[in-house]
Residue, then its C-alpha position, 0 to 999 in steps of 0.5 A: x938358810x940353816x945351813x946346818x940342817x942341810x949338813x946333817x941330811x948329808x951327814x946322815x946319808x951314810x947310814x943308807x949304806x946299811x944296805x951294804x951289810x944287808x946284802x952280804x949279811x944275813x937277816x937273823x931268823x928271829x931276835x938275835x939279843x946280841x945283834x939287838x944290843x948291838x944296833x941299839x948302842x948304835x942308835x944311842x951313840x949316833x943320836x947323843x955324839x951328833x947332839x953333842x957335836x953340834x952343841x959344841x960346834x955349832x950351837x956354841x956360837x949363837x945365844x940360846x933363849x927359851x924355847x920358841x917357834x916361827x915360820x919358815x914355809x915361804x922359805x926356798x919355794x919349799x925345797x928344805x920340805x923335801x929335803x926333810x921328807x927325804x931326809x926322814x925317809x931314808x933315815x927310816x929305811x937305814x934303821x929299818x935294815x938294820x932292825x930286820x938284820x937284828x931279827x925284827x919282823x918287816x912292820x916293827x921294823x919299819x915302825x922302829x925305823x920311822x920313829x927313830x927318824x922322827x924323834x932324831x930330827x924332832x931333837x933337832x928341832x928342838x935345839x932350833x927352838x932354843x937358838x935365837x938365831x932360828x926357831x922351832x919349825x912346826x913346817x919342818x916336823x910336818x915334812x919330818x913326818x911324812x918322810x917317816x910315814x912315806x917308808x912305815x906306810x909302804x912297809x905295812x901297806x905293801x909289804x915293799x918300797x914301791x914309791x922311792x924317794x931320790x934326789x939329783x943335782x946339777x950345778x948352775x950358776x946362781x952359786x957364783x951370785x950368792x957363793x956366801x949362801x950357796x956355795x963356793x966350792x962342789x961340795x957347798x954347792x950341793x948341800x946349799x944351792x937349792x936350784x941345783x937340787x931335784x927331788x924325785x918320787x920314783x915308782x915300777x908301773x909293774x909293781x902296781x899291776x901284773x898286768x903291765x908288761x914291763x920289768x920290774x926295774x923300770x921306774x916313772x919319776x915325778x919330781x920337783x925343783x926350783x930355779x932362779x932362787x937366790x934368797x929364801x923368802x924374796x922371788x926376785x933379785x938384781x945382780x949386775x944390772x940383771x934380774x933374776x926371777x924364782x920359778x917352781x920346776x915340775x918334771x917327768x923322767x925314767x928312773x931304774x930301781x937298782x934293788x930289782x936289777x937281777x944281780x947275781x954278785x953279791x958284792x957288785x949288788x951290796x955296792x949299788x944298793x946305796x946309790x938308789x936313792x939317786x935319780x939315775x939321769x935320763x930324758x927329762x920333760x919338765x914345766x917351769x914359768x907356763x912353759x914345757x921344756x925337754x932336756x935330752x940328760x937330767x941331772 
């Protein structure tokens, strides 16, 4: 596992938070140059320090070798997919907030915002490439770009987020197996322990058809997940006598889109706001190994 790609899908999170400043902070009614200056040193900043960063700490530790790629698809039943098509995404709607504060039209918001996202992760691919401890992932870059189309697409399409993007976590005990690959600590675990992780495409009924009676902030959400994985490409492992086998998880929850609770505070509105990229738990039905399951609070 490139547990440093795992980091920077973290570390990268607090750029949601831009949400906090569009709720308190009014968008600029046209191009606002000093704003546009403004978010673009930001960009800059943030792309060439996390280069530099992980040069320095990361990078500098493993040999370096031309440029070159390999195949890491069978790798985690896929879940680092999602996790780059998540990553992209909400990379895409942050930069997208910030564009829109600076005076920039919905699309070309978007539109900058996505292209930010992939050209961002496509610079850490890249340095993938160069290690000869990984490769350039041309399964990584598809996920990448999706991720930024999922947010550009909406944007042009709807004019609106009405499929959102989330994720959800719940310790399990492979962590204690394997706490070198997944984790020996809360926070390791969460960013390493893949069995741990869902990731959730959550979507109101109601935004599709007036027809529907139903609020706005009701949400279906499908998701995906994976349990009993202890190593990347092998579906099977033995720990003390005993026998793990890896399975795909599909479910089907409720969900809440917290931007279209009726909120008239504005400061309790700009706090909530980062926190829908997180699936809110509810009753969960869910299918793993031939089997339906239904668990009474999904984490």
């Amino acid at each position: 596992m490139k547990f440093w790609k795992i980091i920077f899908v973290f570390s990268f999170f607090f750029s949601i938070q831009s949400s906090f400043s569009q709720s308190i902070f009014k968008n600029a009614d046209s191009l606002n140059k000093k704003r546009i200056i403004g978010i673009t040193a930001l960009y800059t900043t943030s792309w060439i320090s996390s280069i530099l960063a992980l040069n320095y700490v990361w990078y500098a530790d493993y040999p370096s070798n031309k440029l070159h790629s390999f195949n890491d698809w069978d790798e985690w039943l896929q879940m680092d997919k999602f996790g780059h098509v998540y990553t992209a995404y909400h990379i895409s709607k942050s930069v997208a907030l910030f564009n829109r504060w600076a005076g920039m039209k919905k699309v070309p918001a978007a539109i900058v915002g996505s292209a930010f996202a992939f050209g961002f992760q496509t610079t850490l691919e890249l340095l993938d490439g160069k290690s000869v401890e990984w490769g350039f992932s041309w399964a990584d870059m598809g996920a990448n770009t999706l991720g930024a189309l999922a947010y550009v697409s909406q944007e042009y399409l709807f004019g609106d987020q009405r499929i959102l993007l989330k994720q959800s976590y719940h310790p399990t005990e492979y962590a204690l197996l394997r706490p070198q690959v997944l984790g020996d600590n809360f926070v390791q675990r969460y960013l390493k322990d893949y069995n741990g992780q869902t990731y959730w495409f959550s979507f109101a009924p109601a935004k599709f058809s007036s027809s529907i009676p139903l609020p706005k902030w009701i949400c279906l959400s499908i998701g995906y997940g994976i349990d009993g994985k202890l190593y990347g490409t092998e579906n099977t492992a033995t720990f003390n006598g005993n026998t793990y086998n890896a399975h795909r998880r599909f479910l089907l929850s409720f969900d809440i889109d917290l931007t279209q609770l009726n909120i008239k505070n504005k400061t309790l509105r700009a706090f909530i706001k980062p926190f829908n990229a997180i699936k809110i738990p509810f009753p969960t039905i869910y299918w793993q190994n031939n089997t339906c399951y239904l668990k009474g609070l999904y984490f």
